[in-house]
N, C-alpha and C positions, 0 to 999 in steps of 0.2 A: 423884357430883356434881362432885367437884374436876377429874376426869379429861374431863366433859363443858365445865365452862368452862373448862381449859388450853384444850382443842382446837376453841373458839370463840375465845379469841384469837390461837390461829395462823392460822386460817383469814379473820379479820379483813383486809383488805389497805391496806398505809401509804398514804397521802392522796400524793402528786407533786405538783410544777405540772405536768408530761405528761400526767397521768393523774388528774386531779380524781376524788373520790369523788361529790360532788352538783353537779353543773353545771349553773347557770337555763338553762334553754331562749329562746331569744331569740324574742320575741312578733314577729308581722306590724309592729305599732304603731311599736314599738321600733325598726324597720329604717324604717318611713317618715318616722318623725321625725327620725333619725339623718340621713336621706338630704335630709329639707327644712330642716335646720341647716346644714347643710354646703354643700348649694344655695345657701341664702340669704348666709353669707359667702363665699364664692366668686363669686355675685352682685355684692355689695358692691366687692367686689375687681376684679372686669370691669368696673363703669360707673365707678369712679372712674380706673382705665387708660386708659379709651375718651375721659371725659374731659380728662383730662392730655394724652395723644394729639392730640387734635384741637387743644386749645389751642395746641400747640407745632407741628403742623402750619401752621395758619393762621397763627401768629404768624411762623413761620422767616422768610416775606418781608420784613418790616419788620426782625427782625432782623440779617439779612444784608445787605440792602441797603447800599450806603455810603454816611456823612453826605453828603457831596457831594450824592449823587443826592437822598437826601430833603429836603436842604435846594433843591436846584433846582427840585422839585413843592412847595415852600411847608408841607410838614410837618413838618420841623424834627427834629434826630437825637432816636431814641428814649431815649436813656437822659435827654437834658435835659430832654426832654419830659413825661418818666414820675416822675422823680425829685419835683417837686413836690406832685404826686398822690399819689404813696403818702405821703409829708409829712404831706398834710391828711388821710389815712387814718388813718394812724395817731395824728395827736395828736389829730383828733375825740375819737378811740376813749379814748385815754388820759383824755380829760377827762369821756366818759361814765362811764366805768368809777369814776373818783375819787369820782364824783357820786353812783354807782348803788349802788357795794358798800355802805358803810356802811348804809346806808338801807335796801336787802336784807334783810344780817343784821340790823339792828334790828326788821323786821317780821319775819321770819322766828323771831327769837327771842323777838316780844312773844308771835306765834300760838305759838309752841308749849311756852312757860314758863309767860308772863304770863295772858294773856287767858284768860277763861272761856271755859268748853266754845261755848258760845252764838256768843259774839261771836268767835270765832276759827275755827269753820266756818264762817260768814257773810262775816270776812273774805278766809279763805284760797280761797271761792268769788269773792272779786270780783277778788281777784289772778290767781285763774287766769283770769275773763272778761276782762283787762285784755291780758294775751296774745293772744287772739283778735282784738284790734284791727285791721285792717287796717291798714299801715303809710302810704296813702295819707290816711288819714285822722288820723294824726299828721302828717302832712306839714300838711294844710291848718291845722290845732291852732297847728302852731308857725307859722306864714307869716301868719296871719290872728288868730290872738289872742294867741298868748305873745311874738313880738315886739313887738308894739306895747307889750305889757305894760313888759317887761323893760326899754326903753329908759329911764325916769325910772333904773333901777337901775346901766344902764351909765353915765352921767352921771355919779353917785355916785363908783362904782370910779373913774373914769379922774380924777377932778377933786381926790380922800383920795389914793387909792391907785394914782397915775399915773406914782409912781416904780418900781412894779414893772414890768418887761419885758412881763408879760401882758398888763398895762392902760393899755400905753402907745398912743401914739398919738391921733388924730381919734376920736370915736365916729360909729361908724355913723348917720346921720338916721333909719334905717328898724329899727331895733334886727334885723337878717338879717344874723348875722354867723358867727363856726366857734363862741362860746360856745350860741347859740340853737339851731344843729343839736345839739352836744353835749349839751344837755336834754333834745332831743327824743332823742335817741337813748338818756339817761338813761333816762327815760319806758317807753322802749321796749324794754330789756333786764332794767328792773327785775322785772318778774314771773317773768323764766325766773330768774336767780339764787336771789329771793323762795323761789319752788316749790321747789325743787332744795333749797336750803338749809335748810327746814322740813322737808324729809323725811329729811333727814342726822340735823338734831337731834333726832327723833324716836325715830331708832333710835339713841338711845344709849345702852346698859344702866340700866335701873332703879335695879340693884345699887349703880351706882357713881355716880349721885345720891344717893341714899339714905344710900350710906355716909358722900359728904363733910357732907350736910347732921347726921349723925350726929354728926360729930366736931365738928359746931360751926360750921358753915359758913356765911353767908348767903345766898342764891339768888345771888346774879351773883358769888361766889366757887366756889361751886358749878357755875356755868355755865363760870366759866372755867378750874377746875381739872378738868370731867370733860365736858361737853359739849363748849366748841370745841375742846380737841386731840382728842376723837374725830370728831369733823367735819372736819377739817383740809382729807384730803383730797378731800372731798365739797366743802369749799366751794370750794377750788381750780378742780377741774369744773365748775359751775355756772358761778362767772367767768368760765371759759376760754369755753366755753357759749355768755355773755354779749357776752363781746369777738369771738366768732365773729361773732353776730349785728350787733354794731356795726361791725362793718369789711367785711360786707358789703352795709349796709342802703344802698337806691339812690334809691324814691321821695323817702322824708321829707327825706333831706339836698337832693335836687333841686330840691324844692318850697320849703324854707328860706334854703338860701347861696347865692348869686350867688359862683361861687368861679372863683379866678383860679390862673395857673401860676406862684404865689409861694412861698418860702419862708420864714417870716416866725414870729414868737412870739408875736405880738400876735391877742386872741380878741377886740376888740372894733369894730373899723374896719370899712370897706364891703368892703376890699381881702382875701381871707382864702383861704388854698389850697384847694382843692377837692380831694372824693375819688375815688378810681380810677372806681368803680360810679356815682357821680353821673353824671365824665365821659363814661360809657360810654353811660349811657344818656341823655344830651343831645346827641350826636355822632350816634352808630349810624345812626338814620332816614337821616340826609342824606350818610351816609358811601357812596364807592366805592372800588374798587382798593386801591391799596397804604394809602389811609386803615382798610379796614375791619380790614386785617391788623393796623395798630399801636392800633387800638383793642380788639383778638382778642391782641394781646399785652399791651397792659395787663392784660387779664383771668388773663393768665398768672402776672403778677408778684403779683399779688392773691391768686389760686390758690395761689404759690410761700409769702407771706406767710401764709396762712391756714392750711397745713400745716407750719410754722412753729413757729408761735402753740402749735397743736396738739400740735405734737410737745413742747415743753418745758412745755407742760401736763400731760404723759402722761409725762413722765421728774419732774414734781415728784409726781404721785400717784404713781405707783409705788416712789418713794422714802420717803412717807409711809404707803403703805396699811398697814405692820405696825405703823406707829406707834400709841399711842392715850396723850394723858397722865394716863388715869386706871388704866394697866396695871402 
């Protein structure tokens, strides 16, 4: 008997990586899905080339061109031209963003702490129909009811609080000013944050609610020593999401601002920079020649800003993702 299993464990053979003892067999499945992952970011990776490409093709003319020349056709050199625009992009965006985050995470933490089972799928159902909005129709929203609203309120600001930079100036007559698009654009980033940001807080270990409300904790001590540093960089994404969305929204600001190629701090007067995407598409129709190039390079700079945005969005989550401050 001893001499039968010695000479079963000689005959046994040592396991390699060369030479694996059980090797899964790799399924049909397995190779097609392998193969339509890898398709599909590789995809990703060609149309966003293609489009890059093209932008800096069309744009080169405008680009190269010399002031001189553009200023003799009456279009005026690109970068004075451009530099107002992204101005009014960006500080929209800035002001939606101020408007929208708080107010976000406030819903987003009422559904998924606060609110009963009930009222917080009921909710988190109207937030996500609120996304689906067509953005044309926040354009008429803000151009046709919230300005008119909001006017008694700029009044207000500019008349108290007209020693601040923002709220200096004339008030607009027609309340259509960069504060009114910046609502609407509030308006209209608020649910993706919202979503995004509920389902962060959602998945945040049980364990370590439980445990802080354990030691003594109250629910918004609780939320803040184990919910939002596990969310961190989830809600970071959503924002970024967020400001994606606002810097490049084209109807609603079109329909709202009456914008000019200023550069200026003031969000309540008639006079108020306008943004890249507005320009673009107020122009384009009636654009030829070297015009449609520097409106094809606006779109560049836009592009260039947007991947941007992006990228130092994706260098702060990946800085945070090991994080979690209830670890």
């Amino acid at each position: 008997m001893t001499s039968v299993t010695q000479s079963t464990r000689e005959v046994t053979p040592t396991p390699t990586p060369e030479h694996p003892v059980n090797k899964a067999r790799e399924r049909i499945g397995d190779r097609v899905f392998s193969g339509l992952a890898t398709g599909s970011g590789v995809t990703i990776l060609l149309i966003l080339a293609m489009v890059a490409g093209f932008l800096l093709v069309q744009a080169f003319p405008a680009l190269a061109t010399s002031p001189a020349e553009l200023e003799a056709k009456g279009y005026g050199q690109f970068w004075s031209w451009i530099l107002p625009f992204a101005w009014g992009t960006v500080y929209a965006s800035f002001w939606a963003l101020l408007m929208a985050v708080p107010v976000a995470i406030g819903i987003a933490l009422f559904i998924s702490h606060y609110a009963p089972r009930r009222l917080a799928s009921s909710l988190g159902y109207v937030i996500d129909l609120l996304a689906a909005v067509p953005s044309v129709v926040f354009g008429l929203w803000g151009s046709m009811v919230l300005a008119p609203a909001v006017q008694p309120l700029y009044l207000w600001l500019n008349t108290y609080l007209g020693w601040i930079p923002f709220f200096s100036g004339q008030p607009s007559g027609t309340g259509r000013t960069l504060l009114t698009a910046s609502i609407v654009l509030a308006v209209m980033i608020l649910p993706i944050i919202t979503s995004l940001s509920r389902e962060v807080f959602l998945q945040t270990p049980v364990l370590h609610q439980e445990a802080a409300l354990a030691l003594g904790a109250t629910r918004w001590e609780m939320i803040k020593m184990a919910v939002l540093p596990f969310g961190r960089a989830g809600i970071v994404s959503s924002v970024m999401l967020g400001l994606g969305r606002a810097l490049g929204e084209t109807m609603a600001v079109a329909m709202v601002l009456s914008g000019a190629p200023v550069i200026t701090l003031e969000i309540l007067t008639s006079q108020n920079p306008n943004t890249i995407a507005a320009v673009i598409a107020q122009n384009f129709p009636e654009a030829y020649g070297l015009k449609t190039n520097q409106l094809i390079a606006g779109g560049l700079t836009l592009f260039v800003i947007t991947l941007v945005v992006n990228s130092i969005a994706r260098l702060i989550v990946s800085r945070y993702k090991e994080f979690s401050g209830a670890n």
